[in-house]
C-alpha positions as CSV (number, residue, x, y, z in Angstrom):
1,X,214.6,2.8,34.5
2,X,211.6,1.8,36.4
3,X,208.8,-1.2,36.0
4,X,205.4,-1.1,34.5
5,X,204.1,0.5,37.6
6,X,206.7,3.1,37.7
7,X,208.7,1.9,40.8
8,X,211.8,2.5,40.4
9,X,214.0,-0.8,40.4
10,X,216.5,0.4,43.2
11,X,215.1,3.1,45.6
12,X,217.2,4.3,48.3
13,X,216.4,2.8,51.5
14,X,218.2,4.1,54.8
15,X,222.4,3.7,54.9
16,X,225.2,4.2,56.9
17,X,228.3,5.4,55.3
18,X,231.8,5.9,56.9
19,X,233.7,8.9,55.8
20,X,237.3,9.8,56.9
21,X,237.3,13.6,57.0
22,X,240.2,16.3,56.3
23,X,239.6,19.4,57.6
24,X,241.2,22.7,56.2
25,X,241.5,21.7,52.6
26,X,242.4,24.2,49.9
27,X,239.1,23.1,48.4
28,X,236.0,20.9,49.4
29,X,235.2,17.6,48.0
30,X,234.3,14.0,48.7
31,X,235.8,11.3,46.9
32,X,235.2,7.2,46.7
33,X,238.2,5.6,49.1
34,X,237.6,2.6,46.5
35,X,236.7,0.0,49.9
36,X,233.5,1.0,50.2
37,X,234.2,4.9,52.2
38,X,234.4,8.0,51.2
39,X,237.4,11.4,51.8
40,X,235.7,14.1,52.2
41,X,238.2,17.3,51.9
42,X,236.5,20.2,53.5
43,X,237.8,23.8,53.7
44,X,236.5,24.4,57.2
45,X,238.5,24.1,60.8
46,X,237.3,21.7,63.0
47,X,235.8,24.5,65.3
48,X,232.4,24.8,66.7
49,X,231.0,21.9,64.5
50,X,231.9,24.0,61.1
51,X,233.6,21.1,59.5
52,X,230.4,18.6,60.1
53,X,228.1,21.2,58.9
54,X,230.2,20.9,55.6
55,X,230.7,17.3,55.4
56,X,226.9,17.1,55.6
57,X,226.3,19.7,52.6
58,X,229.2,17.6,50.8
59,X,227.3,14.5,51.0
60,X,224.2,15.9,50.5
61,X,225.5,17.0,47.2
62,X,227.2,14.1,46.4
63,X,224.2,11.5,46.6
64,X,221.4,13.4,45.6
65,X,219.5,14.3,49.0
66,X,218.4,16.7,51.4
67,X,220.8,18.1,54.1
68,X,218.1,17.0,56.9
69,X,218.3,13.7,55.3
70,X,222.3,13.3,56.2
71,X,223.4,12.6,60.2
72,X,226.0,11.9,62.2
73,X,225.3,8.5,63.8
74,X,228.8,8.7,65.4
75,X,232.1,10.1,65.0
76,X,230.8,14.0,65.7
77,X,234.3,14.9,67.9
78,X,236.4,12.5,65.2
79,X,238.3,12.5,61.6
80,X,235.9,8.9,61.1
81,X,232.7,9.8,61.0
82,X,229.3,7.4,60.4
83,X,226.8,9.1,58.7
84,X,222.9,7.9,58.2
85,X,221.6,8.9,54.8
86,X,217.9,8.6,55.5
87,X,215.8,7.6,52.4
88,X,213.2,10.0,50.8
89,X,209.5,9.1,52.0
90,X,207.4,7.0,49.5
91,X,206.0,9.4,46.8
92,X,207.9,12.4,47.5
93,X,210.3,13.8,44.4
94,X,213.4,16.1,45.0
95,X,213.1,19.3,43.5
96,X,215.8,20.3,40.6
C-alpha cells in the first residue's frame, strides 16, 4: 500500500533485533520468541564464526534484505546476539 506519491506508508528504517541462537540444529530456522526476539536454529557448530555466518543468511531471509545489510552489533562470541538490520537506501528496490 503506498500514498499518492508512491511512498510506501512504513519503510524500513535501521533496527536492532536480539536473537538467542542454537547452534547444531537438525535444521535451520528462525522463529518469533512472541516478546519481541527471535530463535534462530542453525545447523552449524559454533566454530570459526560458521554459526554467525548462518544466523545472518537466516535473517536475511527472514526480513526481506541483503546479507550486507544484517550485523552483529554485539553478542559475536555469545548464544544472545544483537543484530543491526540496516535499511535499504532511498530509491533502491531489491531484486526478486
Amino acid at each position: 500500500m503506498t500514498r499518492g506519491d508512491d511512498r510506501p506508508l512504513h519503510p524500513m528504517r535501521d533496527r536492532i533485533i536480539e536473537v538467542r541462537v542454537k547452534p547444531r540444529a537438525r535444521y535451520s530456522c528462525i522463529e518469533d520468541a512472541g516478546d519481541g526476539t527471535f530463535v534462530a536454529h542453525v545447523k552449524a557448530a559454533p566454530v570459526d564464526g560458521k554459526a554467525n555466518d548462518e544466523v545472518i543468511d537466516l535473517v536475511a531471509r527472514h526480513f526481506g534484505c541483503r546479507r550486507t545489510a544484517v550485523s552483529i552489533k554485539s553478542g559475536a562470541g555469545a548464544r544472545r546476539k544483537w543484530l543491526k538490520l540496516e535499511a535499504a537506501p532511498a530509491g533502491s528496490q531489491r531484486r526478486p
